[in-house]
C-alpha positions in Angstrom: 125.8 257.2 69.4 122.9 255.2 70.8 120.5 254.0 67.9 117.7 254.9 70.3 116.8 256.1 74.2 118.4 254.0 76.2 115.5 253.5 78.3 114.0 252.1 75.4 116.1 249.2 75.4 113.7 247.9 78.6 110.2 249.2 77.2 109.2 245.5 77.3 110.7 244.1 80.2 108.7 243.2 83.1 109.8 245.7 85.9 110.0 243.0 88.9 111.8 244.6 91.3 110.2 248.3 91.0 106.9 246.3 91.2 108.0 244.3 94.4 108.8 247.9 95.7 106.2 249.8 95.0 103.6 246.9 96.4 105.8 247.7 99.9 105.6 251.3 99.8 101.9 251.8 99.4 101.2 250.0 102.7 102.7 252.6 104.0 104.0 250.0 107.1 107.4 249.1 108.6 108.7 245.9 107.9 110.5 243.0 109.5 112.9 241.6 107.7 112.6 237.2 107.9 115.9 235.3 107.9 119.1 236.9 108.8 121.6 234.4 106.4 122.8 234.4 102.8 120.4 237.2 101.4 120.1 239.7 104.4 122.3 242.4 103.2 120.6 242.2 99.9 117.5 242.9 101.6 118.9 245.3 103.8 120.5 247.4 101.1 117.4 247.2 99.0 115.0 248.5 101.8 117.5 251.4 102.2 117.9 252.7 98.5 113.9 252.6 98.6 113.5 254.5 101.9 111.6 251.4 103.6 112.1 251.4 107.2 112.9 247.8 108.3 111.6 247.5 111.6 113.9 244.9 113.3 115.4 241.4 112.1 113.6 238.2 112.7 115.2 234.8 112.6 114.3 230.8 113.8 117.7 230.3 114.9 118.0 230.8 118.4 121.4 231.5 118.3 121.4 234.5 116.5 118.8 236.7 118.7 119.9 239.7 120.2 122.7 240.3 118.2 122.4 243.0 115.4 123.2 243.4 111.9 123.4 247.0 110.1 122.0 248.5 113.7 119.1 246.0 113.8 118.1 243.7 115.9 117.5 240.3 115.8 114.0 239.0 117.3 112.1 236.1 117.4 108.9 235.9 116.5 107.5 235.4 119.3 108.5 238.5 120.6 107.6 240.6 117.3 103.8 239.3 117.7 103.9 240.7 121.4 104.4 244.3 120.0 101.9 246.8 119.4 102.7 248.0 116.3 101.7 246.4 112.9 104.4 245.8 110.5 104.9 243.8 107.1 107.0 241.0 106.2 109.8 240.9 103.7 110.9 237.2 103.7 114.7 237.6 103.2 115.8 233.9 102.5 114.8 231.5 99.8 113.2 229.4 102.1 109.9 231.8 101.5 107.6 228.7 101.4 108.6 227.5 105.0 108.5 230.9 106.5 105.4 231.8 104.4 103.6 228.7 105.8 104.7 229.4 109.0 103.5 232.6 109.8 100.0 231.8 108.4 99.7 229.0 110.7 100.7 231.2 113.4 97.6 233.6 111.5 99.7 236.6 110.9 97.6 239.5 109.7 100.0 241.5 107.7 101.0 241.3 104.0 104.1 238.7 103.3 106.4 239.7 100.4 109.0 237.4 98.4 110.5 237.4 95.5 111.3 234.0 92.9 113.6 231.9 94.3 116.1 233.2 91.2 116.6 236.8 93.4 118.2 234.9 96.0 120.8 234.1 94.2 121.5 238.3 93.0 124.2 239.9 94.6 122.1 243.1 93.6 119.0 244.1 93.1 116.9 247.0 91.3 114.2 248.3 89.0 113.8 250.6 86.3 113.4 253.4 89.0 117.5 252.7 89.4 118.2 252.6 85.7 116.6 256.0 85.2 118.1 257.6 88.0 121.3 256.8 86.6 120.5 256.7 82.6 123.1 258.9 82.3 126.2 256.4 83.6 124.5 253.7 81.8 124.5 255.2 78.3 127.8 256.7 78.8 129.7 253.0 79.3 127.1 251.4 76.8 128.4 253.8 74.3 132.3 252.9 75.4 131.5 249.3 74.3 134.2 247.7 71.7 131.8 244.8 70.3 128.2 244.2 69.8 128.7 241.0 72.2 129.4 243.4 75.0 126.3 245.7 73.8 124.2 242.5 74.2 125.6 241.2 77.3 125.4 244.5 79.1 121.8 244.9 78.0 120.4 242.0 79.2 122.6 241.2 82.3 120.6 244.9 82.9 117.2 242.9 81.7 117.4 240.1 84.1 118.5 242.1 87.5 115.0 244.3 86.6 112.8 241.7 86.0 114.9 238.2 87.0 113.4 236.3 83.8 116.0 233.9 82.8 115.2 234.3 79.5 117.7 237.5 79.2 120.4 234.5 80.2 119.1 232.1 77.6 119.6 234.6 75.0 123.4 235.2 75.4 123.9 232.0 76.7 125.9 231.5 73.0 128.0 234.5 73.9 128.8 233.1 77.9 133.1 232.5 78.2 134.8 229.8 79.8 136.9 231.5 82.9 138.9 234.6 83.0 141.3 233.0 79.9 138.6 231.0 78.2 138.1 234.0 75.7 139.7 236.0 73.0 140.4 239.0 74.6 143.2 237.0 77.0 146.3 236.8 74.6 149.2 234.8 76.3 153.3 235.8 76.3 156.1 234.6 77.1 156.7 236.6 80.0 153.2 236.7 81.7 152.7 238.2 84.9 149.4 237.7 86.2 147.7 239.6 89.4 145.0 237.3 90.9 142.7 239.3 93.2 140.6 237.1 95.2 142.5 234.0 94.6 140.4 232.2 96.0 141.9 228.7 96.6 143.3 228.9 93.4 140.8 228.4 91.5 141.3 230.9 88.4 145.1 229.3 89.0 143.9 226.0 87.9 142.2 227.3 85.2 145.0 229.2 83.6 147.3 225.8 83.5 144.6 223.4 82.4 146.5 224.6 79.3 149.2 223.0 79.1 150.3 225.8 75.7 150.7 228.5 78.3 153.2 230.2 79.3 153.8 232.3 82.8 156.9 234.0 84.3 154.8 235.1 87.8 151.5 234.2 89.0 150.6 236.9 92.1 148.0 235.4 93.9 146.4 238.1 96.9 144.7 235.9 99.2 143.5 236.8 102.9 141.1 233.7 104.2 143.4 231.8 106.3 141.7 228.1 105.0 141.9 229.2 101.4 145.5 230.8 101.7 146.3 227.5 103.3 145.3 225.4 100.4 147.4 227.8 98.2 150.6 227.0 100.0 150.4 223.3 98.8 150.7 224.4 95.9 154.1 223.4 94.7 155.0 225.9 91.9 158.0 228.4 91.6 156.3 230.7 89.5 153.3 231.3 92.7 153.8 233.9 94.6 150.8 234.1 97.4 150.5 237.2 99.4 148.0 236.6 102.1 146.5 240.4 101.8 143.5 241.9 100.3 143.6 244.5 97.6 143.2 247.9 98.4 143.8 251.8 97.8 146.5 251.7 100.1 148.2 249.3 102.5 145.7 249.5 105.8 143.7 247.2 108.1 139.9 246.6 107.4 137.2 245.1 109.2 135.5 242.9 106.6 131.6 241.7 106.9 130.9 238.4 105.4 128.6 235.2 106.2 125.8 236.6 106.6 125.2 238.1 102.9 125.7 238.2 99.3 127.1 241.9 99.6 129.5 240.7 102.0 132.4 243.8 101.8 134.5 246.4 104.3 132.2 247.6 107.0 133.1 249.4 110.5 130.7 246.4 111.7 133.0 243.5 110.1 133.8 240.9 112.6 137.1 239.8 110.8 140.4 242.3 110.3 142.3 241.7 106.9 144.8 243.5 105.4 145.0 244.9 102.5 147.5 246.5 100.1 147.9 248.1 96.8 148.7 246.5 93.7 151.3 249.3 93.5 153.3 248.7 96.2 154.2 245.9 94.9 157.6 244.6 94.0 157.9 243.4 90.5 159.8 241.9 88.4 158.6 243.0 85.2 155.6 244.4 83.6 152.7 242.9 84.3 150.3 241.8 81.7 147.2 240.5 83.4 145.0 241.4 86.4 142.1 239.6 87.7 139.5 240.8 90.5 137.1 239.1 92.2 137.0 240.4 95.4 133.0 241.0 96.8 132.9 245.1 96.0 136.1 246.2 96.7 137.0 246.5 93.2 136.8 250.2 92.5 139.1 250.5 95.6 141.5 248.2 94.2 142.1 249.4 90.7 142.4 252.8 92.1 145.4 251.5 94.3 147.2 250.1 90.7 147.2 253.3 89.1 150.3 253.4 88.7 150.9 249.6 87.2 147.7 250.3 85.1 148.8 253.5 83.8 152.5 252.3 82.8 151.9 248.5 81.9 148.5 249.0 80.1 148.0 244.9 81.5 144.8 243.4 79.9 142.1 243.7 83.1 139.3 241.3 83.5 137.5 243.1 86.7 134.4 241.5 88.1 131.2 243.9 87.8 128.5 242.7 89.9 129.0 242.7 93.9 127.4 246.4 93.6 124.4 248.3 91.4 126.8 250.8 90.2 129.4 248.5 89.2 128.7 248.2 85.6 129.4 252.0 85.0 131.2 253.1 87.9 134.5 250.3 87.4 134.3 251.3 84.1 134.7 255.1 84.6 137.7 254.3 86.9 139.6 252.7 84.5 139.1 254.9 81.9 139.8 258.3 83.6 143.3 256.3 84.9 143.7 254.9 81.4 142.0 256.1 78.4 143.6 254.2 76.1 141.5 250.8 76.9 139.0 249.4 74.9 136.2 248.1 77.1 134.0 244.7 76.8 131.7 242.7 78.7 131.6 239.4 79.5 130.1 236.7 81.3 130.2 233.1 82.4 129.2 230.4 85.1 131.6 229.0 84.8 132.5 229.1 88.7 128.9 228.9 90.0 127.4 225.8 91.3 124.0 227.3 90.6 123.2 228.7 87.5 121.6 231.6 88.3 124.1 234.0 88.4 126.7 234.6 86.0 129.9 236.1 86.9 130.1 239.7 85.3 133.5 240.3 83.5 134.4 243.9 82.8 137.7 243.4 80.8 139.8 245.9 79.7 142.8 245.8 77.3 
């Protein structure tokens, strides 16, 4: 049982995002959304959970005008001040200062809204409004939790996306693991077989042998970028298998969005096709003991379409939990309602981010 409200555990936390919000929403205005790269999606599906309407995209680049992203249009500026109708601005890239400036030179009227350079970095956003909406969820995986490192993890991983003070890092920075294996809960055997989700270009493959005390009968890599797939066939090791697929529910074809945002996932508006297949239809040669996924959102998808493996091998899981707001409960209901056997813990590290800002998010299972 929880020793007290759950809500209680953010009494004191600076609400950030809900703040940010709620200064939109009483203006009462349409906004345009400034800078159509890395963070636009973020933007785009924080001005939709909070009923904002988002007027039309604006960007310097030339290049990208006219085209549209999420049924909005990309404008210039110049065009946008031609308009009748006054609007706000949401600066959607971390280069706030330079679009900041540039608008008041060009004596924009309206109110400009950013957020510290650290929420640039989030692959979600939200405030407490979020939390209490789905206070429910949270308590119900908090109270799954196997360790009081997980407790602690979970709670302020939950701290920092409401109020992006890094001091929530800071204070399980003692707790943060080395890679998928660099913890306890990985145990190796003699007859490892490992499912890599989002391989990457082998990257969590590197990691696993910078051990040289390991041991591995099958390394399943599931790979679909054509460069990083490439780079993955140098590899010269008979224990690799590479499967140049996505993971899914079932075998299909996907369009997949990605460059132009951190929520980069499966979208009818995805300008690339990749493949995908289930874990399950898989061909092995004997149980398989891990599986890793990292692979931007389609995670829930993905365990759902190993069902079977998870239900029969019982492997050790170590399932990345922050591409989407509900991840931190909703992975963690899948797996249990396909496997209620597993004890649950959270994890994190940095250990693959060049900017320390934001941690990976390890839901393992095992």
């Amino acid at each position: 049982m929880l020793e007290k409200n759950f809500m209680d555990y953010f009494s004191d936390v600076e609400d950030l995002i809900g703040n940010f919000i709620n200064n939109i929403k009483k203006r009462n205005r349409r906004v345009v959304l400034f800078g159509t790269g890395y963070c636009l999606s973020l933007f785009i599906d924080l001005m939709k959970d909070n009923a904002i309407e988002v007027a039309a995209l604006c960007d310097n680049n030339y290049d990208k005008h006219g085209k549209s992203y999420d049924g909005l249009e990309v404008k210039s500026w110049e065009s946008l001040e031609k308009g009748t109708e006054a609007f706000d601005v949401v600066i959607s890239t971390s280069h706030f200062h330079e679009i900041e400036r540039q608008l008041r030179e060009r004596n924009f009227a309206g109110e400009i809204y950013h957020l510290p350079k650290e929420a640039y970095y989030k692959n979600t956003l939200y405030g407490k409004d979020f939390i209490e909406k789905h206070k429910k969820e949270f308590e119900n995986t908090f109270e799954l939790l196997a360790d009081d490192i997980s407790k602690k993890v979970f709670i302020n991983i939950i701290k920092h996306n409401i109020s992006i003070d890094n001091r929530y890092y800071k204070e399980i920075q003692d707790l943060e693991i080395h890679g998928y294996f660099g913890t306890e809960l990985y145990c190796n055997c003699d007859n490892d077989i490992i499912i890599d989700g989002g391989a990457f270009d082998g990257d969590t493959y590197r990691e696993f042998l910078s051990d040289p005390t390991r041991k591995l009968k099958e390394y399943i890599a599931y790979e679909p970028d054509e460069d990083n797939y490439g780079k993955m066939e140098q590899i010269q090791d008979r224990r690799l298998r590479i499967i140049k697929k996505g993971l899914g529910e079932k075998k299909a074809m996907l369009r997949f969005s990605s460059g132009m945002g951190v929520s980069s996932n499966f979208s009818e508006e995805g300008s690339q096709v990749v493949e995908v297949d289930a874990i399950d239809n898989l061909h092995l040669s004997g149980k398989v003991t891990f599986i890793k996924m990292d692979i931007e959102g389609a995670e829930k998808s993905a365990l759902l379409g190993a069902e079977r493996v998870i239900k029969c091998d019982t492997p050790t899981l170590a399932i990345s939990a922050y591409h989407k707001k509900e991840d931190m409960y909703d992975l963690v209901t899948a797996i249990k309602d396909m496997n209620s056997s597993y004890k649950i813990y959270f994890r994190h590290t940095f250990y693959y981010q060049k900017v320390a800002i934001q941690p990976d998010v390890i839901i393992y299972a095992k």
